[in-house]
C-alpha positions in Angstrom: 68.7 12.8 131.9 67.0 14.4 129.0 67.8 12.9 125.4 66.9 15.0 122.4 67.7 13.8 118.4 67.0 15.2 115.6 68.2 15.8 111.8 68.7 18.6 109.5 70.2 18.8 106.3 73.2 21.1 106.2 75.5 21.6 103.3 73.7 18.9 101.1 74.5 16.1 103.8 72.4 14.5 106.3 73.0 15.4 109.5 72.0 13.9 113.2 72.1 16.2 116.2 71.8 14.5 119.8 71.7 16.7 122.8 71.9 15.5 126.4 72.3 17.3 129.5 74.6 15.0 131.5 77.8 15.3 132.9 79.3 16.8 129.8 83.3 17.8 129.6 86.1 19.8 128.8 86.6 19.8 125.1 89.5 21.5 125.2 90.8 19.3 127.4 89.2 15.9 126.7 88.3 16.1 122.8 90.8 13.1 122.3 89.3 10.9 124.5 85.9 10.8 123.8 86.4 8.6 120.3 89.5 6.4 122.0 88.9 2.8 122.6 88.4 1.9 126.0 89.0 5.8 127.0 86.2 7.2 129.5 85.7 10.6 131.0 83.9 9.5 133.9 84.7 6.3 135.7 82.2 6.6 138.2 79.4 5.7 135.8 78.9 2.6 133.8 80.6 2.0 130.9 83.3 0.3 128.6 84.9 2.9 126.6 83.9 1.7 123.5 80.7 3.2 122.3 81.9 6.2 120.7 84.8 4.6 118.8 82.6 2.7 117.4 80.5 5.3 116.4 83.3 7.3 115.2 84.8 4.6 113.4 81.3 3.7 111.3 81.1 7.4 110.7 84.7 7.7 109.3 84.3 4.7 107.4 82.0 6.3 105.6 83.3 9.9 104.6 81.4 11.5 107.0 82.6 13.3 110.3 81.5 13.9 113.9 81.3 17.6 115.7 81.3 18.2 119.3 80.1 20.7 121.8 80.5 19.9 125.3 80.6 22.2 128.9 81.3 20.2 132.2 77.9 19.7 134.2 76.0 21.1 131.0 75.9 18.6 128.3 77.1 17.5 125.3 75.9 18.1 121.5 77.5 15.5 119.3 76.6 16.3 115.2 77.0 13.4 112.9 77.0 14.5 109.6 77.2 11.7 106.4 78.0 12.5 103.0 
């Protein structure tokens, strides 16, 4: 798996971009539970189904919002932007 991150400002805010190319999903489908607690996408991988609530929840806490792209077998883009 490739792992890219980087930051930009846009609109005034700081905002982190992290691109993978992993197993990716169907937003339209699966946007809701990506940030859930103890919600996973793929079960046949390791994992708890907490990271990204807590990410989410930091970032919300905070003002600021998260933005995701994702395709199935593609990747996923998720932009964190902070105000």
């Amino acid at each position: 798996m490739e792992i890219e991150v980087r930051t930009e400002i846009s609109n005034g805010s700081v905002c982190f971009i992290m691109k993978d190319n992993g197993l990716g999903f169907d937003t339209k489908k699966d946007i809701k539970m990506v940030t859930g607690l103890f919600k996973r996408l793929h079960t046949h991988v390791e994992g708890k189904g907490v990271g990204m609530y807590i990410v989410n929840s930091i970032v919300d806490t905070h003002g600021g919002k998260i933005e995701i792209e994702s395709e199935p077998n593609k990747g996923t883009i998720f932009r964190v932007q902070l105000n």
